[in-house]
PDBQT receptor file of N, H, CA, C and O in Angstrom, charges set to zero:
ATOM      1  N   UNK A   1     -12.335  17.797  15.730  1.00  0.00    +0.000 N 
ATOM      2  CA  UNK A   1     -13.022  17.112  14.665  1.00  0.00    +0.000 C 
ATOM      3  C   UNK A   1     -14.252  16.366  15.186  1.00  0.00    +0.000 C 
ATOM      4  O   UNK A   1     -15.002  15.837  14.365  1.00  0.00    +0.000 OA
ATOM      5  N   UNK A   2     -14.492  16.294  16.410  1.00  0.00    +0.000 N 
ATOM      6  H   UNK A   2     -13.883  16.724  17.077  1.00  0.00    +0.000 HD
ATOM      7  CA  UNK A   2     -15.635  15.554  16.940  1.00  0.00    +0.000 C 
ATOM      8  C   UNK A   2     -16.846  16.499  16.788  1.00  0.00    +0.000 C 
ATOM      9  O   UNK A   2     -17.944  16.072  17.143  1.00  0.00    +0.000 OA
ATOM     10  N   UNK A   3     -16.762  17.458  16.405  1.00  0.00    +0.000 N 
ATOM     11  H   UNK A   3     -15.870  17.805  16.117  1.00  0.00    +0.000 HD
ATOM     12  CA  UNK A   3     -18.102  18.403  16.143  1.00  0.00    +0.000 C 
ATOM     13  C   UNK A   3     -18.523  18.298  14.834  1.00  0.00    +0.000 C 
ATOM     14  O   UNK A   3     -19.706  18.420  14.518  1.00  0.00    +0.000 OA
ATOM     15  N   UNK A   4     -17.419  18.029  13.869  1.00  0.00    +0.000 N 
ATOM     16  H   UNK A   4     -16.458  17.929  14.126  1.00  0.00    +0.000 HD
ATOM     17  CA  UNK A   4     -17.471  18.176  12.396  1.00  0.00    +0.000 C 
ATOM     18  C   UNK A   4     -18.825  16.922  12.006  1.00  0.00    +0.000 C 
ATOM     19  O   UNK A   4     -18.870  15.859  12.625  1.00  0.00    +0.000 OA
ATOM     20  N   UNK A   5     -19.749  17.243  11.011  1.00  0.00    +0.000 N 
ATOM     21  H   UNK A   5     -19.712  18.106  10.508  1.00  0.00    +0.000 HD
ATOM     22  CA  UNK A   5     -21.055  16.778  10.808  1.00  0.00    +0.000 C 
ATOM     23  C   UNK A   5     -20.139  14.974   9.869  1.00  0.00    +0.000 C 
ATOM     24  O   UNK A   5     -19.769  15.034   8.697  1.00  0.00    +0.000 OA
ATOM     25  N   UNK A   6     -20.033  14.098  10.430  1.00  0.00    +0.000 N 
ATOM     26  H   UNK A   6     -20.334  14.049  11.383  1.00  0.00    +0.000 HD
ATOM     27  CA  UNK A   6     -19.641  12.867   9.976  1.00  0.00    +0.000 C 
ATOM     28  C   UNK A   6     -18.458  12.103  10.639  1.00  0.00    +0.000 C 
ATOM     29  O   UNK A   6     -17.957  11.016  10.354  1.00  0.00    +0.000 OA
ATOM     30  N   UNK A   7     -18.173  12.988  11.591  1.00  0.00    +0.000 N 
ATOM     31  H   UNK A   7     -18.580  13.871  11.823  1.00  0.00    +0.000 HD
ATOM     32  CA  UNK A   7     -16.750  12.997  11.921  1.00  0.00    +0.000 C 
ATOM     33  C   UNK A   7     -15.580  12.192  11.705  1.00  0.00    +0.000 C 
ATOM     34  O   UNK A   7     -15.117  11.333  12.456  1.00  0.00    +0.000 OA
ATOM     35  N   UNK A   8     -15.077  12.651  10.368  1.00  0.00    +0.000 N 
ATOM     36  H   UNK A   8     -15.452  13.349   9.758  1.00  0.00    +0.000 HD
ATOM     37  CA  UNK A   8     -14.476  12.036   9.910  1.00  0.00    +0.000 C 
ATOM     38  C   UNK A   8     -13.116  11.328  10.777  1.00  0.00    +0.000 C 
ATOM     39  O   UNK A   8     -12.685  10.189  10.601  1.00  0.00    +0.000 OA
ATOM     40  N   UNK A   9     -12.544  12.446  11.839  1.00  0.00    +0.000 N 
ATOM     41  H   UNK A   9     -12.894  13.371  11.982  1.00  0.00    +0.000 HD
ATOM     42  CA  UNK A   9     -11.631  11.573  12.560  1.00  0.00    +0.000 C 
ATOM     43  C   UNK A   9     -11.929  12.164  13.855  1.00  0.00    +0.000 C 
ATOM     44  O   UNK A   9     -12.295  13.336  13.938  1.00  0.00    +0.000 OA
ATOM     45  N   UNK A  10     -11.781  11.364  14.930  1.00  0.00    +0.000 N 
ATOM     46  H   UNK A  10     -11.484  10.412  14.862  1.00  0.00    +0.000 HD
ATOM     47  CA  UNK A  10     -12.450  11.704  16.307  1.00  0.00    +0.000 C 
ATOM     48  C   UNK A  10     -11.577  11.400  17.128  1.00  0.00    +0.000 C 
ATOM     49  O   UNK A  10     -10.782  10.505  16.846  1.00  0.00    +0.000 OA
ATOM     50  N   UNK A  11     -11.519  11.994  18.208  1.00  0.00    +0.000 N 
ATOM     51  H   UNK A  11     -12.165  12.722  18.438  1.00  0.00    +0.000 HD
ATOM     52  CA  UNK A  11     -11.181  11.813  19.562  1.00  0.00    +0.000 C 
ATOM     53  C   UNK A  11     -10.184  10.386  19.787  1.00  0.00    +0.000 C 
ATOM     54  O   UNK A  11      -8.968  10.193  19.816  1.00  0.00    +0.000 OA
ATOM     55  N   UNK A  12     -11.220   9.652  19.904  1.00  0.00    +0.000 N 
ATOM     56  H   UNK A  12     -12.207   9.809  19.880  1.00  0.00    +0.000 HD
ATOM     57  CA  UNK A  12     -10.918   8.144  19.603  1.00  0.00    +0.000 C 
ATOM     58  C   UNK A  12     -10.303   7.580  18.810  1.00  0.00    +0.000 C 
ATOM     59  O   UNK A  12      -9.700   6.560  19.145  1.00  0.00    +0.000 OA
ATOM     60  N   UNK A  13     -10.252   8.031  17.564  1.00  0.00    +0.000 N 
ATOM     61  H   UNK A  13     -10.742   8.860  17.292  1.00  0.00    +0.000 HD
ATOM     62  CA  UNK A  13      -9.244   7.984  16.443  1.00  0.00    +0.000 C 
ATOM     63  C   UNK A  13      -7.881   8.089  16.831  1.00  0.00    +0.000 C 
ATOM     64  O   UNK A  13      -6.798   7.515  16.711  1.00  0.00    +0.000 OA
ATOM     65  N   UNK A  14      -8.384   9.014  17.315  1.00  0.00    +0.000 N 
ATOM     66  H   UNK A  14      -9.263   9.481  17.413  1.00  0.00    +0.000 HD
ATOM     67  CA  UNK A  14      -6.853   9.945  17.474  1.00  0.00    +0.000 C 
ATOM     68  C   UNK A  14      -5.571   9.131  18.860  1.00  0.00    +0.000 C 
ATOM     69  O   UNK A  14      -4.352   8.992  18.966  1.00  0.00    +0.000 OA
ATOM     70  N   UNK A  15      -6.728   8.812  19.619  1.00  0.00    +0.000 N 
ATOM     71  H   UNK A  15      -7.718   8.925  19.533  1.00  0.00    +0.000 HD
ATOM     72  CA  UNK A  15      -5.959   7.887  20.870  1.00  0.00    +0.000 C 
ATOM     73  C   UNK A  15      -5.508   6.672  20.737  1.00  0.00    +0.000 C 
ATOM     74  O   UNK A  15      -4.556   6.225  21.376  1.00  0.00    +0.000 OA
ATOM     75  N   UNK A  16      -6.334   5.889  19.674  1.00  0.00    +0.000 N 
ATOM     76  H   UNK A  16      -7.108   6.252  19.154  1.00  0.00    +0.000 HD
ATOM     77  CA  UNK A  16      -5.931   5.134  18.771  1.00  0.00    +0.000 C 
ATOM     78  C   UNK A  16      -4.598   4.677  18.082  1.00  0.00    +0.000 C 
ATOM     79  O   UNK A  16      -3.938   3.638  18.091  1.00  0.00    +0.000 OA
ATOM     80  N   UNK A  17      -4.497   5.815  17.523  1.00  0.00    +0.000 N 
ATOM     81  H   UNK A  17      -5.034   6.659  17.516  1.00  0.00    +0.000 HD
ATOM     82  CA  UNK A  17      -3.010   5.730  16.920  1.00  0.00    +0.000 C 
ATOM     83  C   UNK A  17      -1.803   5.871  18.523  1.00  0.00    +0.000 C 
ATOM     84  O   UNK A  17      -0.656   5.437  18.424  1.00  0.00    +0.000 OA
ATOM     85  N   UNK A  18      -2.160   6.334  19.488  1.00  0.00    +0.000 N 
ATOM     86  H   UNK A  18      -3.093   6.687  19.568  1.00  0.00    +0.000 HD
ATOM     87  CA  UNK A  18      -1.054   6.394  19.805  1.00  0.00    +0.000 C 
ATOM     88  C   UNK A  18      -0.318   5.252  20.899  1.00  0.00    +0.000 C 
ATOM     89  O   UNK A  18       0.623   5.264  21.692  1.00  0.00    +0.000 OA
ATOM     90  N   UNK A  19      -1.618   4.022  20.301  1.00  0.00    +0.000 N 
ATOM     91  H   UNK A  19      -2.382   4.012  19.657  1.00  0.00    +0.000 HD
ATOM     92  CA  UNK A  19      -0.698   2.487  20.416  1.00  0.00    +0.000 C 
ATOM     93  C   UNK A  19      -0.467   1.800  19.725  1.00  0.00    +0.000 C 
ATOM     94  O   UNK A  19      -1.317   1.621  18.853  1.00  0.00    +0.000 OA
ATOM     95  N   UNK A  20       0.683   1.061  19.669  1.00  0.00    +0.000 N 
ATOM     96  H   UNK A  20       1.374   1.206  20.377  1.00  0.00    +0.000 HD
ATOM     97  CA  UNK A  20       1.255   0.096  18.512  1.00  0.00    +0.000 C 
ATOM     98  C   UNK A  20       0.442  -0.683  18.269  1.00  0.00    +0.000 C 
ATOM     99  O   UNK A  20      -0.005  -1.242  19.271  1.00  0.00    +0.000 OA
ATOM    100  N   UNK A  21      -0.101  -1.080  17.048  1.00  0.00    +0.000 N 
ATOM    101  H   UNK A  21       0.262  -0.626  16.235  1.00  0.00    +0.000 HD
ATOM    102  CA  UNK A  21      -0.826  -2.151  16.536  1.00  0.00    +0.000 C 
ATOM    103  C   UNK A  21       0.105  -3.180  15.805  1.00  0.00    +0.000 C 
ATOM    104  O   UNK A  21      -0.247  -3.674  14.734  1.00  0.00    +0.000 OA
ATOM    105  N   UNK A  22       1.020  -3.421  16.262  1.00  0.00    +0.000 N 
ATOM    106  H   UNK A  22       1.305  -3.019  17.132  1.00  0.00    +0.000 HD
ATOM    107  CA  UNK A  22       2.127  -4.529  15.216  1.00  0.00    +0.000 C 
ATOM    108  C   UNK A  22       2.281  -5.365  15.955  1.00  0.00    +0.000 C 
ATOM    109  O   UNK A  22       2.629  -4.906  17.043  1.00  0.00    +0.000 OA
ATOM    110  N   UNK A  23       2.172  -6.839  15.941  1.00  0.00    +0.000 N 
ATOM    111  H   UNK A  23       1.890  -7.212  15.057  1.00  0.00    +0.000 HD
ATOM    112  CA  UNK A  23       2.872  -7.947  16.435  1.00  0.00    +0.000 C 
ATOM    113  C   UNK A  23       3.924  -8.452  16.564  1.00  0.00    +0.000 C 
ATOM    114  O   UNK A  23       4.627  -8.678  15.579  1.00  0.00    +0.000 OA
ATOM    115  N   UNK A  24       4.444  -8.869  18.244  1.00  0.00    +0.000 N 
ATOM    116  H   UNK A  24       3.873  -8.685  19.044  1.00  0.00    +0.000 HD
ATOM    117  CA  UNK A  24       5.546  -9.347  18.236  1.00  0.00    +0.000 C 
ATOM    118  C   UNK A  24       5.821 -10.616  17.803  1.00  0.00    +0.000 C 
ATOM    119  O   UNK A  24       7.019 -10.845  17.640  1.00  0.00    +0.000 OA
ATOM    120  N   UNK A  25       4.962 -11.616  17.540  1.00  0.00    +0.000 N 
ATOM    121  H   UNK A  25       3.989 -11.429  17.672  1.00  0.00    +0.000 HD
ATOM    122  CA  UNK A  25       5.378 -12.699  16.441  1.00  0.00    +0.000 C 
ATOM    123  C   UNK A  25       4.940 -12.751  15.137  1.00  0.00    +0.000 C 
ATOM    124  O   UNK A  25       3.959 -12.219  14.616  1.00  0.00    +0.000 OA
ATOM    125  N   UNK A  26       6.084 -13.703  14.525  1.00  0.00    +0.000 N 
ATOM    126  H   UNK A  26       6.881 -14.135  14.948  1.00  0.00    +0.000 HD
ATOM    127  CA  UNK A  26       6.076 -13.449  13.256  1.00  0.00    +0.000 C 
ATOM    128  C   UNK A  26       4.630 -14.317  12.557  1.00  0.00    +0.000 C 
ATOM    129  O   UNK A  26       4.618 -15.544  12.465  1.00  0.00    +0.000 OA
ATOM    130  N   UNK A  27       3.899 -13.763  12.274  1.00  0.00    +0.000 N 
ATOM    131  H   UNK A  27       3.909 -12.765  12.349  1.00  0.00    +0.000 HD
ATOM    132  CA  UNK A  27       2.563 -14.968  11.928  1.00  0.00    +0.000 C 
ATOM    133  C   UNK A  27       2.560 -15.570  10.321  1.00  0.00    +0.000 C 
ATOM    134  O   UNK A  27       1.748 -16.390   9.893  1.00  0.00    +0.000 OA
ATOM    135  N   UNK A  28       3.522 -15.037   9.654  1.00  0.00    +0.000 N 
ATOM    136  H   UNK A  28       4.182 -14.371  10.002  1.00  0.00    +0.000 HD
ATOM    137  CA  UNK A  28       4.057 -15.630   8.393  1.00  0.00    +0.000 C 
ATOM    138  C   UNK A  28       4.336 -16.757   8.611  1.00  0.00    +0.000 C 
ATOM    139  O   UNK A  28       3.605 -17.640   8.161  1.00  0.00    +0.000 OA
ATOM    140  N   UNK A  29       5.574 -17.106   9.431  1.00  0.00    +0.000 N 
ATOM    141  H   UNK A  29       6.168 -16.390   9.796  1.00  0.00    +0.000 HD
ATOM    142  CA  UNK A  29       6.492 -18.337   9.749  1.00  0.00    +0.000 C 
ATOM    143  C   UNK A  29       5.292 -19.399  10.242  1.00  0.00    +0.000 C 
ATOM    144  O   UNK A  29       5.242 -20.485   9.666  1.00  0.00    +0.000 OA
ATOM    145  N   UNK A  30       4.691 -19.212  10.900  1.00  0.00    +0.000 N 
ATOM    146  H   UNK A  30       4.731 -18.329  11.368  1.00  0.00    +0.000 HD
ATOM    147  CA  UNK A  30       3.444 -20.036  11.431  1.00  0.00    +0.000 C 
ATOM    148  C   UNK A  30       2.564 -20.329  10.575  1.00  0.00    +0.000 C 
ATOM    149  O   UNK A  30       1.953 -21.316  10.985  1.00  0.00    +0.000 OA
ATOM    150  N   UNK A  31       2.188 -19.992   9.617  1.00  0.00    +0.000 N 
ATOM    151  H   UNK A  31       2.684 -19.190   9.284  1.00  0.00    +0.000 HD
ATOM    152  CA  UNK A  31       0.981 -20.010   8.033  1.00  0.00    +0.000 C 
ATOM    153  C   UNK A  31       1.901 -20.491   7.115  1.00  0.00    +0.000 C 
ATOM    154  O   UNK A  31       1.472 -21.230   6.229  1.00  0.00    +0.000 OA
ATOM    155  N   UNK A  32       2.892 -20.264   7.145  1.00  0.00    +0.000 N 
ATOM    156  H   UNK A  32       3.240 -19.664   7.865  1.00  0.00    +0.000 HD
ATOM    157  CA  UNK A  32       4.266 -21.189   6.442  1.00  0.00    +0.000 C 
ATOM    158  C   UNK A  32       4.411 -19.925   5.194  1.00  0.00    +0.000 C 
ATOM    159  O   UNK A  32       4.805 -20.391   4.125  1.00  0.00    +0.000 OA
ATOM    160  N   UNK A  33       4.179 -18.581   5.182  1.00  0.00    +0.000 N 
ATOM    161  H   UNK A  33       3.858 -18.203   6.050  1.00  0.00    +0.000 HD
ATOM    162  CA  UNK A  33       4.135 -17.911   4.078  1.00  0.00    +0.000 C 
ATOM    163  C   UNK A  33       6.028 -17.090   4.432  1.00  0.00    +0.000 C 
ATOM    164  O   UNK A  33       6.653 -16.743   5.434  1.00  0.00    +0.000 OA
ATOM    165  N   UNK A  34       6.277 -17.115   2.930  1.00  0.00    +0.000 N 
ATOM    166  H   UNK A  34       5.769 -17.397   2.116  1.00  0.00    +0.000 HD
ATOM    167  CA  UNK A  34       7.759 -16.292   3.366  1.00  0.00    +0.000 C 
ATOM    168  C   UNK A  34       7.740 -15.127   2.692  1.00  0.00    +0.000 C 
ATOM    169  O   UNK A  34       7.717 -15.127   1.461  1.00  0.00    +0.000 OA
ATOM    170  N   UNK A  35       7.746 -14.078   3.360  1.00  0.00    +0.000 N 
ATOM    171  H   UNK A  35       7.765 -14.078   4.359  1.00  0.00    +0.000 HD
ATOM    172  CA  UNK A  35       8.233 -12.389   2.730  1.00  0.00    +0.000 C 
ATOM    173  C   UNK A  35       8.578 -11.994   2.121  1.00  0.00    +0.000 C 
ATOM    174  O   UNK A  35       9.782 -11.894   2.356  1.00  0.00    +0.000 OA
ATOM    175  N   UNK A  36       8.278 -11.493   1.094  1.00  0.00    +0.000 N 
ATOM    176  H   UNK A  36       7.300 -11.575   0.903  1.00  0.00    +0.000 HD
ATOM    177  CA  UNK A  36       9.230 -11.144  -0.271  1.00  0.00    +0.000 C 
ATOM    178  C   UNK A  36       9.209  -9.322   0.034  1.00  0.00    +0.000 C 
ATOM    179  O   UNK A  36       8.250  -8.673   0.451  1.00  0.00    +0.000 OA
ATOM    180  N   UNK A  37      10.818  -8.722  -0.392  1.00  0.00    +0.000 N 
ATOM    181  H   UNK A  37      11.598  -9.248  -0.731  1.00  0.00    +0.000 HD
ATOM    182  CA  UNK A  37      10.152  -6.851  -0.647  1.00  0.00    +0.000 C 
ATOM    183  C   UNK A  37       8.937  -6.668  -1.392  1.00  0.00    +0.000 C 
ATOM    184  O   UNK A  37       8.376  -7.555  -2.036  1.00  0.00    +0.000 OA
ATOM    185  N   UNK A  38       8.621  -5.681  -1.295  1.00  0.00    +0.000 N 
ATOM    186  H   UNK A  38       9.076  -4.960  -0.772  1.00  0.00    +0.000 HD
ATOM    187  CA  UNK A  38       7.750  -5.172  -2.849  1.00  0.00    +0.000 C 
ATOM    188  C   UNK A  38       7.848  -5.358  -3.359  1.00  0.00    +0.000 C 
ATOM    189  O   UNK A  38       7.137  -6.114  -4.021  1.00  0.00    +0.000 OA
ATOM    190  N   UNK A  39       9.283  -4.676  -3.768  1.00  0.00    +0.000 N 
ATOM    191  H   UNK A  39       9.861  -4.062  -3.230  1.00  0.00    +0.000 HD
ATOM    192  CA  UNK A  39      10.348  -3.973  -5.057  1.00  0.00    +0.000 C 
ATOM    193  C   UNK A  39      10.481  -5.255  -5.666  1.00  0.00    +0.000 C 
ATOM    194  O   UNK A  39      10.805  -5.039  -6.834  1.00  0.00    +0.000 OA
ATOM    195  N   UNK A  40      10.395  -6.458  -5.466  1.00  0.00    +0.000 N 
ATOM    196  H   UNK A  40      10.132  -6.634  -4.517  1.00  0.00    +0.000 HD
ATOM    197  CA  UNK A  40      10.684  -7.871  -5.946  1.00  0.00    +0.000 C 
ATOM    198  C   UNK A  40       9.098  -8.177  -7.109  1.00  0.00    +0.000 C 
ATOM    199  O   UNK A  40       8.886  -8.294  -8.316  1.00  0.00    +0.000 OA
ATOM    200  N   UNK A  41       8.356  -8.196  -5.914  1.00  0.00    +0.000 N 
ATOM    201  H   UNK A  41       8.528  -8.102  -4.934  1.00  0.00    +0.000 HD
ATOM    202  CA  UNK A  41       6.919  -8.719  -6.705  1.00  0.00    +0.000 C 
ATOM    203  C   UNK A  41       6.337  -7.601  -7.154  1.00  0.00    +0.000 C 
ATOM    204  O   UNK A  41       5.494  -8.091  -7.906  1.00  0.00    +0.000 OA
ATOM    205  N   UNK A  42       6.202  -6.500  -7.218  1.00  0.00    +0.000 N 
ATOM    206  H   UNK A  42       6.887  -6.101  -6.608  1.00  0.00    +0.000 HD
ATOM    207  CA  UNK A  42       5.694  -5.590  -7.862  1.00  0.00    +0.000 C 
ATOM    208  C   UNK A  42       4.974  -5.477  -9.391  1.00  0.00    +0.000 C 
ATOM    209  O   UNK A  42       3.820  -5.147  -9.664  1.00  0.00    +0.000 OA
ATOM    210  N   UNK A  43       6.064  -5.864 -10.270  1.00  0.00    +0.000 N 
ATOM    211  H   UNK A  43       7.002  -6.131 -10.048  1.00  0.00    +0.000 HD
ATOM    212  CA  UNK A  43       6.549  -5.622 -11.177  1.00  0.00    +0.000 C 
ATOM    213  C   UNK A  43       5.422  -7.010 -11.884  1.00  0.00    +0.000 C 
ATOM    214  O   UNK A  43       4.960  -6.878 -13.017  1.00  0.00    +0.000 OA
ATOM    215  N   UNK A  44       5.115  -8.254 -11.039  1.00  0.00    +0.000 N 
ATOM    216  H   UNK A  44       5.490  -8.362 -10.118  1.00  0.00    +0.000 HD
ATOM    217  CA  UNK A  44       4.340  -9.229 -11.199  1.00  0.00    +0.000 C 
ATOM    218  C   UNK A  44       2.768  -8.805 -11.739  1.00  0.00    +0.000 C 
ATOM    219  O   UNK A  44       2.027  -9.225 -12.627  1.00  0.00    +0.000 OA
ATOM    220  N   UNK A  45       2.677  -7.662 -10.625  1.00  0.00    +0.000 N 
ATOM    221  H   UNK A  45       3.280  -7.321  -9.903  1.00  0.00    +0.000 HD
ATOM    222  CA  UNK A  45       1.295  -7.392 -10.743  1.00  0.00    +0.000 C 
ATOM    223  C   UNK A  45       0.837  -6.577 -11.422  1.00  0.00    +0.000 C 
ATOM    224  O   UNK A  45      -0.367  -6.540 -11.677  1.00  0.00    +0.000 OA
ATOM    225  N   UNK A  46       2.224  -5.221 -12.144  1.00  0.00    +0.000 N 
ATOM    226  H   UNK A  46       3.202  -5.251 -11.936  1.00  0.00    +0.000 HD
ATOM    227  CA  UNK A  46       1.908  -4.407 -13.136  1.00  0.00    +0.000 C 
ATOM    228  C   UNK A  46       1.994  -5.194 -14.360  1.00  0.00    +0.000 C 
ATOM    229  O   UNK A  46       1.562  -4.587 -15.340  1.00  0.00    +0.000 OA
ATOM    230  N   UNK A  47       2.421  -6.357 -14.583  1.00  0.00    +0.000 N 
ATOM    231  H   UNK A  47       2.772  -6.850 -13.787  1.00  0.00    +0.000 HD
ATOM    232  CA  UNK A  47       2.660  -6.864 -16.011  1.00  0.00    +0.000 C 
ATOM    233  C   UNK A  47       4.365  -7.349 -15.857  1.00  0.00    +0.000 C 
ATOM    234  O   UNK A  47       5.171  -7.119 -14.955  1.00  0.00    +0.000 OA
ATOM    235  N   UNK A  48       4.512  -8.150 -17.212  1.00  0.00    +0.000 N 
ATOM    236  H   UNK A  48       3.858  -8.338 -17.944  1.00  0.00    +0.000 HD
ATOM    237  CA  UNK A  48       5.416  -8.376 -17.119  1.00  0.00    +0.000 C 
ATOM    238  C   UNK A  48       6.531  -7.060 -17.924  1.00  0.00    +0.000 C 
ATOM    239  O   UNK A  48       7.759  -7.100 -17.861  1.00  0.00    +0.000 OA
ATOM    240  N   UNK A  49       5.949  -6.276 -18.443  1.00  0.00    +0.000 N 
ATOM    241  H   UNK A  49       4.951  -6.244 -18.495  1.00  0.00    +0.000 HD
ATOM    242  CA  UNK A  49       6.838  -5.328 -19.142  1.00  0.00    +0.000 C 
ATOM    243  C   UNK A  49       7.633  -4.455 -18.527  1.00  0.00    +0.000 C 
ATOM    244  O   UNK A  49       6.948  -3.776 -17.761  1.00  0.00    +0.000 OA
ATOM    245  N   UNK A  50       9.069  -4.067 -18.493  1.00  0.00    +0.000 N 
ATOM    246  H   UNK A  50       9.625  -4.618 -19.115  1.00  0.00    +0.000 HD
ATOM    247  CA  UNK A  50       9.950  -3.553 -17.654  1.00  0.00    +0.000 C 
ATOM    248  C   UNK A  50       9.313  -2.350 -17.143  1.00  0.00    +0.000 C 
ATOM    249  O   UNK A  50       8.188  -2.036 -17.532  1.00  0.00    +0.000 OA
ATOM    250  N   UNK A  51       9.984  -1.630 -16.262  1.00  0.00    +0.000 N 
ATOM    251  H   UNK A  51      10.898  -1.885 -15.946  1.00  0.00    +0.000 HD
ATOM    252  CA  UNK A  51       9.391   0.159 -15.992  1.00  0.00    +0.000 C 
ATOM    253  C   UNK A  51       9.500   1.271 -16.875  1.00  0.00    +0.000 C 
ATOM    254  O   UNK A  51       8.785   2.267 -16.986  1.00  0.00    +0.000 OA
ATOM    255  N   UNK A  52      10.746   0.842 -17.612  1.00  0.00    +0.000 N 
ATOM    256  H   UNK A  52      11.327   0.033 -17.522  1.00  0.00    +0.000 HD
ATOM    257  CA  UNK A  52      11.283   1.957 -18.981  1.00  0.00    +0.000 C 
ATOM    258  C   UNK A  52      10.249   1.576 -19.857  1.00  0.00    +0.000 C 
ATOM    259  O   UNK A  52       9.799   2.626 -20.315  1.00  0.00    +0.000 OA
ATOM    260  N   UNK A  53       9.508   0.403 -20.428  1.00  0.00    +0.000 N 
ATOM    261  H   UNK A  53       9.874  -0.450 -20.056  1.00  0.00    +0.000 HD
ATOM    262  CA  UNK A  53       8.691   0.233 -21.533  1.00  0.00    +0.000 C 
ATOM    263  C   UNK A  53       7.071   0.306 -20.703  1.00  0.00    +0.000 C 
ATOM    264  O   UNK A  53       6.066   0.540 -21.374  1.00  0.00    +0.000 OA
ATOM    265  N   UNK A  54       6.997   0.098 -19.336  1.00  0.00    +0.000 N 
ATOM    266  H   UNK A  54       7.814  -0.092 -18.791  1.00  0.00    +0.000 HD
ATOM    267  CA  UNK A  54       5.811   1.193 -18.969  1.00  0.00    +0.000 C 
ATOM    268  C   UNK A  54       5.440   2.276 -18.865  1.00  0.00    +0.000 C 
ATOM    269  O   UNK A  54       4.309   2.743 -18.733  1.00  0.00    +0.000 OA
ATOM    270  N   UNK A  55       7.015   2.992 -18.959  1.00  0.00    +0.000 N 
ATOM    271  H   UNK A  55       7.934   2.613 -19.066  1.00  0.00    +0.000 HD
ATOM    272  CA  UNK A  55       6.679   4.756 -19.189  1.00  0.00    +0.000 C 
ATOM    273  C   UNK A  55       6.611   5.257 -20.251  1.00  0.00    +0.000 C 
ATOM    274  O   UNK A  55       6.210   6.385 -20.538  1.00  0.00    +0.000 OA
ATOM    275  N   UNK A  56       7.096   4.252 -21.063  1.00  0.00    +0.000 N 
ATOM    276  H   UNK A  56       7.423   3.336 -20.829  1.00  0.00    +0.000 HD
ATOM    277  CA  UNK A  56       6.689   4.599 -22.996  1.00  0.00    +0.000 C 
ATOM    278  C   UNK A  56       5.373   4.760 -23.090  1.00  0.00    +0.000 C 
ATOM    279  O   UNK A  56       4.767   5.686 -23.628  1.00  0.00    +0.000 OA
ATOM    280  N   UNK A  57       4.987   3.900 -22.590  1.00  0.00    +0.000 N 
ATOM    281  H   UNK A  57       5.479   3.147 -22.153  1.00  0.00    +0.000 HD
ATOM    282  CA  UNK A  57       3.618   3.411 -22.591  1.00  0.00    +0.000 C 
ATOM    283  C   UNK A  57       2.522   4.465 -22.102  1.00  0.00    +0.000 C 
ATOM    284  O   UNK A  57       1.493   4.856 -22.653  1.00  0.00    +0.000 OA
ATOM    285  N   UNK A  58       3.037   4.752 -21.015  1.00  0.00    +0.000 N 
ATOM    286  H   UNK A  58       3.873   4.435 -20.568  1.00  0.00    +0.000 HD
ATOM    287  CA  UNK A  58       2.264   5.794 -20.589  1.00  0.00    +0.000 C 
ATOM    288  C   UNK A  58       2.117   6.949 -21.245  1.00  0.00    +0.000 C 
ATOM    289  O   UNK A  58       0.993   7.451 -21.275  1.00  0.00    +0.000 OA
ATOM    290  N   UNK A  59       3.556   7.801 -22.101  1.00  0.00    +0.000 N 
ATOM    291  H   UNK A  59       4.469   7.393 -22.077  1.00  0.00    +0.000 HD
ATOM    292  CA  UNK A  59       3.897   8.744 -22.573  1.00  0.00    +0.000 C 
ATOM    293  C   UNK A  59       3.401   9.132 -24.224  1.00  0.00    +0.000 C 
ATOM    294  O   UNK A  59       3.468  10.179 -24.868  1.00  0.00    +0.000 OA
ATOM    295  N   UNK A  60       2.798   7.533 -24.607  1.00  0.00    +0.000 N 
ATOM    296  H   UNK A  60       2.744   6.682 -24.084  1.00  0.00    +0.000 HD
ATOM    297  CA  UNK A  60       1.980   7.542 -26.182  1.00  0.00    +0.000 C 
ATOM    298  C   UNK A  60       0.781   8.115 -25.824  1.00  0.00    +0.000 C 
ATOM    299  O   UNK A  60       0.263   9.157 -26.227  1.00  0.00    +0.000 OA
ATOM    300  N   UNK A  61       0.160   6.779 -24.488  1.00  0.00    +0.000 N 
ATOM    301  H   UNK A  61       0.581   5.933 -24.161  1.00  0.00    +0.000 HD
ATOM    302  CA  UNK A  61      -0.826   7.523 -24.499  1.00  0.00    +0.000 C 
ATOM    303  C   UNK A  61      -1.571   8.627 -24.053  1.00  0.00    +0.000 C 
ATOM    304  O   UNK A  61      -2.765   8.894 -24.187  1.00  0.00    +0.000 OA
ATOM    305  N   UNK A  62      -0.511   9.310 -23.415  1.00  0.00    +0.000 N 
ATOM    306  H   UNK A  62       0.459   9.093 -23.307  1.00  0.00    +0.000 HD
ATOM    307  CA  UNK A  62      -1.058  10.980 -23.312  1.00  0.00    +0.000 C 
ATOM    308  C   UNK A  62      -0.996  11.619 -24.175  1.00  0.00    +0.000 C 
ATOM    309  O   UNK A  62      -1.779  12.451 -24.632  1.00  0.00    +0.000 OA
ATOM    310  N   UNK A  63       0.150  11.212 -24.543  1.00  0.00    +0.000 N 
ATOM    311  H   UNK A  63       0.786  10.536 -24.171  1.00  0.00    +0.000 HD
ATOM    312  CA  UNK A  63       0.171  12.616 -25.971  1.00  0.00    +0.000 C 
ATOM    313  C   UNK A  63      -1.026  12.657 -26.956  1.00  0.00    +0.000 C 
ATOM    314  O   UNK A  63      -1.507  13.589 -27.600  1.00  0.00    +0.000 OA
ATOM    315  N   UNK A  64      -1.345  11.366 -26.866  1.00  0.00    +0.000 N 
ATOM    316  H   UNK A  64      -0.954  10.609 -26.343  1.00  0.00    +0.000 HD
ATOM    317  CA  UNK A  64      -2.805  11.148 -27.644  1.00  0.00    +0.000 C 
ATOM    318  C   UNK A  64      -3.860  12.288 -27.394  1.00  0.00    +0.000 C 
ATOM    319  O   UNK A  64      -4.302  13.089 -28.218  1.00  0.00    +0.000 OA
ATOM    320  N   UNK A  65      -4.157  12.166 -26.053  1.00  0.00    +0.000 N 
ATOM    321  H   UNK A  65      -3.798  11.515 -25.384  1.00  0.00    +0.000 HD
ATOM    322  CA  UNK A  65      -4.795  13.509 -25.730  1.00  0.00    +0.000 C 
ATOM    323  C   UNK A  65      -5.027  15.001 -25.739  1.00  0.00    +0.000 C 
ATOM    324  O   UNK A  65      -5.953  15.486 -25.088  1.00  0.00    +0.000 OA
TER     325      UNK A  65
């Protein structure tokens, strides 16, 4: 891919990945922030309406189309 005109992923890229970029301390606990799953807050940021009445939702408005 290093020839390819932009190169989208290179050489370097590639060597890249094959070290861990994750930290061994926790930097939450230190900023005082605590972890929640996804699967918890998710649902915050789509709205408050369940998943069964977001797929209604979705399913009106296609048929519209």
């Amino acid at each position: 891919m290093d020839f390819v005109p932009g190169k989208p992923f290179s050489t370097d890229n590639y060597r890249s990945l094959l070290v861990d970029s994750v930290c061994r301390q926790d930097g939450f606990v230190e900023l005082g922030i605590v972890a929640h799953p996804m699967e918890a807050i998710v649902r915050q940021y789509l709205g408050s309406q369940s998943a069964h009445g977001l797929l209604d939702t979705y399913r009106h408005y296609a048929s519209r189309r």
